[in-house]
N, C-alpha and C positions, 0 to 999 in steps of 0.2 A: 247797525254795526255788528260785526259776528262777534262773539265772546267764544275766549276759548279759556277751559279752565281747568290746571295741572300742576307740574311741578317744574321748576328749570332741569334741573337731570334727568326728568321719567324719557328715556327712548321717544315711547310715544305720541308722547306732546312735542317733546322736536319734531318728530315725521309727519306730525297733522300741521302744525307752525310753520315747515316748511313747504308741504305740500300745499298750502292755503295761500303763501306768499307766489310759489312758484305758478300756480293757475288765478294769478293778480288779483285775488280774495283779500281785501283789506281785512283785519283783524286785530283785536285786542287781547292780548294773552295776560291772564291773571295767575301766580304762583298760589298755590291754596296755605301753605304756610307762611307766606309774608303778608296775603289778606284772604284774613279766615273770611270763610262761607258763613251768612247767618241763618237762621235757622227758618227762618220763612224761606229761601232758597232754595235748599236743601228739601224745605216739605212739596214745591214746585216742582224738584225734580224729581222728587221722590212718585208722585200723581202722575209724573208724564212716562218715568222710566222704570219704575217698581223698585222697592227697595231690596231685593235681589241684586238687581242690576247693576246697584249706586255701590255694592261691598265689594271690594278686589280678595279675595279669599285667597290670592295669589301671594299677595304683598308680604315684606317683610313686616308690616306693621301689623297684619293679621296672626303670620306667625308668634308673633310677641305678645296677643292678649292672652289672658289666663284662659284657662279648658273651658270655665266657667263661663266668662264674658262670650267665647265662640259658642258653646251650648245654648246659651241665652238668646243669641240674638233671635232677634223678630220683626215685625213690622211696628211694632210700638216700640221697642229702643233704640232701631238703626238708627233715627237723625240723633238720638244724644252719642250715641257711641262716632258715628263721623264729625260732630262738634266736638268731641275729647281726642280726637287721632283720627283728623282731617287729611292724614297719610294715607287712609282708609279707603277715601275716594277710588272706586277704578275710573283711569284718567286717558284719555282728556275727556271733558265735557266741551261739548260743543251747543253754544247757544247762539238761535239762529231764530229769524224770519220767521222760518218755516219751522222751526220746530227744537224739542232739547236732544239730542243724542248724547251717545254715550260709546267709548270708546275710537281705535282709530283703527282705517282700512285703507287702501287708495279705494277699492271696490265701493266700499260704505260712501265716502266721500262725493267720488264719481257720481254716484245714483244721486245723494243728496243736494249736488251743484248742477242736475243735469248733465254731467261729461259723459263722452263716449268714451 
C-alpha cells in the first residue's frame, strides 16, 4: 500500500492525494501532526533522501526557528529538529514499493507510476 505523508492543508499533499486517487492509486495519507513520525522513520528517510532534502527551508516553520537553530542544522540534528517541529518536513512524502520520494510533481509522479 502506497503511504503518503503531509499535512491536511499543505497544497501539495492534496495535488499528490488527488492525483494518486485520480490515476486509481489506492493510498493511505497520514497527517504528520495528528501522528507524529518516529524516529527510526525519519533516519529511513533520512538514508534514502538526504537530510537536505527532508528540511523545507521554505516553510513557515523554518521561518520561525531562531538564527541559531537554522545555523546549526546538520546532518546529526536534523531528525531531532523534524521530531521538535514535524512542520518541518518538506511534504509530501511518498512511500512506495519502489521507493521513498519526497516532494510533489505530476512529472515526478508520472516517471515514478510509469505514466505517459
Amino acid at each position: 500500500m502506497i503511504k503518503l505523508y503531509g499535512l491536511k492543508n499543505c497544497d501539495k499533499c492534496r495535488a499528490a492525494s488527488k492525483w494518486l486517487a485520480a490515476n486509481g492509486i489506492k493510498h493511505q495519507q497520514f497527517d504528520v501532526r495528528e501522528s507524529p513520525l518516529g524516529e527510526s522513520t525519519l533516519r529511513l528517510w533520512q538514508n534514502a533522501l538526504g537530510w537536505e532534502t527532508m528540511v523545507n527551508k521554505r516553510s513557515t516553520t523554518w521561518k520561525g526557528l531562531s538564527e541559531t537553530e537554522r545555523d546549526s542544522l546538520n546532518e546529526g540534528n536534523a531528525i531531532a529538529l523534524l521530531l521538535a517541529h514535524p512542520t518541518l518536513l518538506k511534504r509530501p512524502v511518498l512511500v512506495a514499493d519502489k521507493g521513498i520520494y519526497n516532494g510533489f510533481t505530476e512529472a515526478s509522479y508520472n516517471s515514478i507510476f510509469k505514466k505517459a
